[in-house]
Backbone bond lengths (Angstrom), bond angles and torsions (degrees), N, CA, C in turn:
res aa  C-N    CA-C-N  psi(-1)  N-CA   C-N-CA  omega(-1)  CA-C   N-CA-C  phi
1 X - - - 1.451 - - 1.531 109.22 -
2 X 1.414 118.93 130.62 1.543 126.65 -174.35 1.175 102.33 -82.67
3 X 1.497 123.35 152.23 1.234 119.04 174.76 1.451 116.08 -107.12
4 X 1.147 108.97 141.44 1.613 113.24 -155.93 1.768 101.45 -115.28
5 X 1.344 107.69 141.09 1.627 126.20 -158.98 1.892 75.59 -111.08
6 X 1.352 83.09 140.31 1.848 115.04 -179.99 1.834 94.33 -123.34
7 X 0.859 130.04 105.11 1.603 156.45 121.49 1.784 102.35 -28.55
8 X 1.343 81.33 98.94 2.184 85.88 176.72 1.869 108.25 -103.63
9 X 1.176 95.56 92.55 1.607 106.48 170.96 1.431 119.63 -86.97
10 X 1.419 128.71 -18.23 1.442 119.29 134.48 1.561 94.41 89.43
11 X 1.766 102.95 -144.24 1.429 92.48 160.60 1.824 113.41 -120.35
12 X 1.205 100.78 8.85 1.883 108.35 152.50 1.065 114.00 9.33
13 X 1.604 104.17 -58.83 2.054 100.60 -153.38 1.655 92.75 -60.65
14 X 1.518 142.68 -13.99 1.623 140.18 -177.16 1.814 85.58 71.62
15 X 1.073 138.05 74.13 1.517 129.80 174.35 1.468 115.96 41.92
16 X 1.030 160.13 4.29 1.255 174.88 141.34 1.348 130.02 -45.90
17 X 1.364 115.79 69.09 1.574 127.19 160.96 1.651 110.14 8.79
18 X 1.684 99.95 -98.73 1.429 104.87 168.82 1.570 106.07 -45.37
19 X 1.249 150.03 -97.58 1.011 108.67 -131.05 1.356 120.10 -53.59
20 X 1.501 137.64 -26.98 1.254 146.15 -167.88 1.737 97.26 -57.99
21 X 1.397 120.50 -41.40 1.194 134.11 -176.13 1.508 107.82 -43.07
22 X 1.410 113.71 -63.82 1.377 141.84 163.51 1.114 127.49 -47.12
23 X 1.254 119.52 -12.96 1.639 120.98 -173.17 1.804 82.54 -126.20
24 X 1.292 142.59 -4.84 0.975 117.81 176.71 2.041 96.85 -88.67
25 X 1.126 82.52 -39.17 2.254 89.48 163.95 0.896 106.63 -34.26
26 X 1.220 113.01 -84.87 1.862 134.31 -152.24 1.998 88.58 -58.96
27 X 1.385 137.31 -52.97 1.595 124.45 155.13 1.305 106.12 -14.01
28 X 1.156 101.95 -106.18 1.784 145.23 -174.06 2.003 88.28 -15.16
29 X 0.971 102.59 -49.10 2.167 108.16 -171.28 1.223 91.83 -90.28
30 X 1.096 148.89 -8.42 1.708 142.73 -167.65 1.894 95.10 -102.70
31 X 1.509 112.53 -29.88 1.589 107.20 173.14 1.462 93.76 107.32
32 X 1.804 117.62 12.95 1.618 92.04 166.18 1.638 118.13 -86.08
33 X 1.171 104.54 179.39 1.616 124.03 -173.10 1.254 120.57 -88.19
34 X 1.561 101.77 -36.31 1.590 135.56 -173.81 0.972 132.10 -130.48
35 X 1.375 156.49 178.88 1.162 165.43 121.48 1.675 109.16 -116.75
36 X 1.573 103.97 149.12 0.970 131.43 -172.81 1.433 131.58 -116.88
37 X 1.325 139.98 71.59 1.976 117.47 -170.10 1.718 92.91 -82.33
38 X 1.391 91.71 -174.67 1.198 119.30 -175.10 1.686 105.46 -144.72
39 X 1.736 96.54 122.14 1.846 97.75 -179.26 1.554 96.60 -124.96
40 X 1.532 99.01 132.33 1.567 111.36 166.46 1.297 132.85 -95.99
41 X 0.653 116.26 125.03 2.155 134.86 149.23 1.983 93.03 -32.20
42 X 1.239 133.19 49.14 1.086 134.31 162.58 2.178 95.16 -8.53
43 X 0.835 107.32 -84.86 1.465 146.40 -171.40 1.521 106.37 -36.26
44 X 1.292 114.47 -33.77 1.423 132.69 -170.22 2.114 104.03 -104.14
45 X 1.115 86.82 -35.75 1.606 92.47 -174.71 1.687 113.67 -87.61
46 X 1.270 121.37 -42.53 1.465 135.75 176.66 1.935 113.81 -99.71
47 X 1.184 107.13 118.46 1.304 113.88 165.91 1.815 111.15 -47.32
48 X 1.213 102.90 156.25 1.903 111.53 -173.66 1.742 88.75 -75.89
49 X 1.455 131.80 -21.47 1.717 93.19 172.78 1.007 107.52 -107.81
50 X 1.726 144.73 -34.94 1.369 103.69 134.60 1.309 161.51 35.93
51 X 1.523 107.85 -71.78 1.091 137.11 159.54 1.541 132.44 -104.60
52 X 1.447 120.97 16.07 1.223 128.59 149.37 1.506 100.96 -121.04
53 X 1.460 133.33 17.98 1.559 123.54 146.66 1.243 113.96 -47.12
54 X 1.585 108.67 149.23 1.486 121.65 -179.18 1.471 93.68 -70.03
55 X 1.366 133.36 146.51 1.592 151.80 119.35 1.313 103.22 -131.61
56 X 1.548 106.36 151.16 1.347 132.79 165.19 1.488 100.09 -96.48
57 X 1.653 105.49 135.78 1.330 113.88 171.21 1.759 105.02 -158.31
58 X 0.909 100.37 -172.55 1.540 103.34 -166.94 1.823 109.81 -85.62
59 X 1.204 96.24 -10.35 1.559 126.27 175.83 1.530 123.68 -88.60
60 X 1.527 117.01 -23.86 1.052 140.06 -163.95 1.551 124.94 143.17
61 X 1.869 104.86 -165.28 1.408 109.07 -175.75 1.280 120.65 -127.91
62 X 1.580 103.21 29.78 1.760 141.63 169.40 1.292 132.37 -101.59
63 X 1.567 134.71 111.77 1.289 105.13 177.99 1.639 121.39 -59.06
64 X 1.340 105.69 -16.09 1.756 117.42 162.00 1.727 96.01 -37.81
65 X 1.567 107.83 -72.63 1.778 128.42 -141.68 2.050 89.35 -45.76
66 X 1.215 94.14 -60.58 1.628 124.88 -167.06 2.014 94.35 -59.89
67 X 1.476 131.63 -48.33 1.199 112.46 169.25 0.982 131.51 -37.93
68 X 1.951 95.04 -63.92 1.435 96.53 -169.84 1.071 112.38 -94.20
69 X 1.198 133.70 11.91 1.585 122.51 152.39 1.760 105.72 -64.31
70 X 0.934 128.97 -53.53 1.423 136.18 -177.14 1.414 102.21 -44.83
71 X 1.362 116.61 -31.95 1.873 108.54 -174.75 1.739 109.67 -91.90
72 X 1.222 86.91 152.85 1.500 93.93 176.61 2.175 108.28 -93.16
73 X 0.729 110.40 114.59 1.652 110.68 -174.35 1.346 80.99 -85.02
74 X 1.980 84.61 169.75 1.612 116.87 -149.86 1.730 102.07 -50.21
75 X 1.207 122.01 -64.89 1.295 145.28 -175.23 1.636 105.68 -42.02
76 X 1.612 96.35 -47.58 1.780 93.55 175.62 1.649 109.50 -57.56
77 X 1.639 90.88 -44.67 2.251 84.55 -169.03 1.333 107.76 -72.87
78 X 1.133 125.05 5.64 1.576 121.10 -166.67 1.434 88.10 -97.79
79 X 1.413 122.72 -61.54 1.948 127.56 176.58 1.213 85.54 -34.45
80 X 1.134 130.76 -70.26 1.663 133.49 -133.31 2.036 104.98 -73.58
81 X 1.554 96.91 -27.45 1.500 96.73 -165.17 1.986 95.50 -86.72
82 X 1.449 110.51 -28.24 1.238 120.83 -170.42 1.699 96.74 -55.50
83 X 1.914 108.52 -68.77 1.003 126.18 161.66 1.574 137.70 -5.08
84 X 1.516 99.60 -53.36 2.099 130.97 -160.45 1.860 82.45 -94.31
85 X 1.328 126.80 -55.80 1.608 129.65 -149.38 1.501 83.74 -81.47
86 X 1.315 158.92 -19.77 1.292 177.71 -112.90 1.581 91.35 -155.97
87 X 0.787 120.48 -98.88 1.793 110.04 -179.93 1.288 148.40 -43.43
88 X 1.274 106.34 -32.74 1.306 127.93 -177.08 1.949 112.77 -143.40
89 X 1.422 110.38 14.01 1.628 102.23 168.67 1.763 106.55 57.25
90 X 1.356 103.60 45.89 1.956 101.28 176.43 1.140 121.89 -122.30
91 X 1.599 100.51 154.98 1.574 90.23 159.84 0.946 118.16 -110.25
92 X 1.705 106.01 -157.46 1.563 93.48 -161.87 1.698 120.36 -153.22
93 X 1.329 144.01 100.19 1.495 154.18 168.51 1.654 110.04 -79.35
94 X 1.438 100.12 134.69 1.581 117.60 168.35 1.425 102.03 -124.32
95 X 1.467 124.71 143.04 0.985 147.60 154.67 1.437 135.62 -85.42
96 X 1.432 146.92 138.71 1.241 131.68 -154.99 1.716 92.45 -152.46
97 X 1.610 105.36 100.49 1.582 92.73 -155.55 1.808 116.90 -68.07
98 X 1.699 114.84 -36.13 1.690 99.68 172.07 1.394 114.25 -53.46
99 X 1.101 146.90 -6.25 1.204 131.00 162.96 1.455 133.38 -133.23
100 X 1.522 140.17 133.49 1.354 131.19 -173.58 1.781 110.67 -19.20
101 X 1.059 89.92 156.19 2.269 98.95 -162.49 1.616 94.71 -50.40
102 X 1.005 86.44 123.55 2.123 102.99 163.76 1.570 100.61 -81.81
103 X 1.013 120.29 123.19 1.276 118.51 172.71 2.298 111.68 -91.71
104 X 0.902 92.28 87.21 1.587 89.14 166.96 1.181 130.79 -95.10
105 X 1.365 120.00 -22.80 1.333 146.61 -178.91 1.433 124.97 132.48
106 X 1.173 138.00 -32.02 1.721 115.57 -173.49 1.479 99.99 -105.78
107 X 2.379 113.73 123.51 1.300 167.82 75.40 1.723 109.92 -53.85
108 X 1.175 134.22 86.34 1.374 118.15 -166.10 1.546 84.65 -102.47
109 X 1.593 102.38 135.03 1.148 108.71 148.55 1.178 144.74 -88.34
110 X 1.593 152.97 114.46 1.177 130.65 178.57 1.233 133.22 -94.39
111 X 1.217 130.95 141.90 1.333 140.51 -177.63 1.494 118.10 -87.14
């Protein structure tokens, strides 16, 4: 059995298609097997004041605004997985760390 390198892209890409695109590249040329994001339960992970604390971000003036800008929602990972299985022939696992792995789709494998 080969051992296979997992590429942890997390939530890195900052909500951003392309860049996620790009960091699944810069993987794929680095000699990984996989790539990995990570999607949160915003809601489950951060207390409600918490998440109406002030931050400035490019998203807003919420650590809410600035989360969920950072996540990719359902519709985004679905473009993105349509996108990756279209580019590179993958599939695909997401992780959701308060709770055992949510499977939605992005583990991308590359070929």
């Amino acid at each position: 059995m080969k051992t296979q390198i997992i590429a942890e892209i997390g939530i890195n890409h900052n909500g951003d298609i392309d860049l996620a695109k790009k960091l699944i590249r810069a993987a794929k040329e680095a000699g990984a097997d996989a790539v990995k994001f990570q999607k949160r339960t915003i809601e489950l992970v951060y207390t409600k004041e918490t998440l109406k604390s002030h931050r400035d971000s490019p998203w807003g003036k919420t650590f809410e605004d600035q989360k969920r800008g950072l996540e990719f929602n359902e519709k985004e990972y679905d473009d993105a997985i349509k996108a990756f299985k279209a580019a590179a022939n993958a599939t695909a696992v997401v992780s959701d760390p308060p709770r055992p792995k949510v499977v939605i789709s992005p583990l991308l494998f590359i070929p």
